[in-house]
N, C-alpha and C positions, 0 to 999 in steps of 0.2 A: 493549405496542403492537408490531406484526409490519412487518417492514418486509421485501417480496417484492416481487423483478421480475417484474413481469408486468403485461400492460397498463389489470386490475383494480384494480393496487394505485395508480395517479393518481403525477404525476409524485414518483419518488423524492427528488430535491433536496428537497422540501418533507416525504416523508416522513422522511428521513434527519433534517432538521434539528428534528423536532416529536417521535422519537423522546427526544432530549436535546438540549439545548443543545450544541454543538461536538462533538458525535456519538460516535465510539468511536475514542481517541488510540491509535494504534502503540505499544507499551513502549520507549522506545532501550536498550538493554542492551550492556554490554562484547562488544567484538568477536568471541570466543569462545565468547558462549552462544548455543545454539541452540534458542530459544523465545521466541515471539512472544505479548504477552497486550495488552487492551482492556480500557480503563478508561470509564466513563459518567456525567454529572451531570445534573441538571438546568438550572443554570446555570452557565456558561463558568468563572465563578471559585471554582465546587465547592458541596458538598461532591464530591468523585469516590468514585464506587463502583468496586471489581475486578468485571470479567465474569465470571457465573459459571462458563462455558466456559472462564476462561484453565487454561490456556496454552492458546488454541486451534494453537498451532503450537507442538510439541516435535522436536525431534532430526532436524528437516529442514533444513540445511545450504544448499538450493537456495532456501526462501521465509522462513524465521524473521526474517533481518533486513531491517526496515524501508529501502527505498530513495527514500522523500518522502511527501509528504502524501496521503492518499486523494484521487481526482479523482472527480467529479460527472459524467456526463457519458452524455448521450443515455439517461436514464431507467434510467442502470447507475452504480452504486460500481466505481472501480476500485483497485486495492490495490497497491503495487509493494513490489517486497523484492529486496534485494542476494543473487545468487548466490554466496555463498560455501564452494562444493561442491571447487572445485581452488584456492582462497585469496581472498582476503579481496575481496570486489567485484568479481568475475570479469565479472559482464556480470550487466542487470537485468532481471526480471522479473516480468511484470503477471498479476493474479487479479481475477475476476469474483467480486462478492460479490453471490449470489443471495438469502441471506437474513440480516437482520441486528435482534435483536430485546433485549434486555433479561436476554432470558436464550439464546439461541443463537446461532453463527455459522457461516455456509457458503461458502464460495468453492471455485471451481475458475479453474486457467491458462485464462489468455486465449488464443485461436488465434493471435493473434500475437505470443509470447512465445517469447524474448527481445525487448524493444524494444528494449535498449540491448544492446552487445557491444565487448569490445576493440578497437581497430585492427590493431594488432601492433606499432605504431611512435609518435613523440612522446608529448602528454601523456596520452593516454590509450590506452599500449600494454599494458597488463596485465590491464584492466580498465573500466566504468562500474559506477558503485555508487551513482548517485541521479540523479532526473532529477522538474522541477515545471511538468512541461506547463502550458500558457495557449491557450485556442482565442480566434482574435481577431477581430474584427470581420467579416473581409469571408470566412470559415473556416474559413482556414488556422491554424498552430498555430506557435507557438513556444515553445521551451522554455529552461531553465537542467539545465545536466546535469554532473556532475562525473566524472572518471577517475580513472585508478590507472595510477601508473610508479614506477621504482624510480631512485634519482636517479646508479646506475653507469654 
């Protein structure tokens, strides 16, 4: 089953979730590797299958690691991944996944990526490295979002 943006393919949410049950999970991987791969079941508590594209993200430093959950939103998947290009959660950035299928995967950066970025100061002066957007009722958005300091 093909799951493409476009406004033939009916809304995503519903294809995304008829693809698999609980869709295609992020890998979390130790802080140092740089590859990102997608796992798929049919139902939520498995079996899970490896995508056959993983590692669809190798030895890119700016998107391999995972920064939250994929978002759902206005007929688009979005993907975020911790920059960790100049250390470890630099500031995070979002991926448009245009095609997402069983056996392939595609995304390109979002136009407005970085969403999240350092301050320079308090708790989040070195870095953001995850963030779980929630668009709410009346829609506006709120989020949980975490940083990076160093405690000297």
């Amino acid at each position: 089953m093909s799951v493409r943006c476009s406004p033939a393919s009916g809304p995503i949410l519903r294809s995304f979730a008829s693809l698999r049950s609980g869709g295609c999970l992020p890998v979390r991987l130790p802080m140092n590797t740089i590859r990102c791969g997608f796992y798929y079941a049919d139902d939520l508590l498995g079996p899970w299958s490896r995508h056959p594209a993983n590692p669809i993200i190798v030895g890119d430093r700016r998107r391999a690691r995972p920064a939250g959950r994929v978002l759902v939103f206005d007929n688009q998947l979005i993907r975020f991944a911790q920059d960790c290009m100049v250390r470890y959660g630099s500031q995070v950035r979002a991926f448009e996944v245009s095609e997402l299928t069983t056996t392939s995967y595609v995304e390109r950066e979002h136009a407005q990526s970085p969403v999240l970025t350092a301050s320079g100061n308090g708790w989040n002066r070195l870095g953001m490295h995850h963030v779980d957007p929630h668009l709410l009722p009346d829609g506006s958005w709120i989020a949980a979002v975490d940083g990076y300091h160093d405690s000297n």
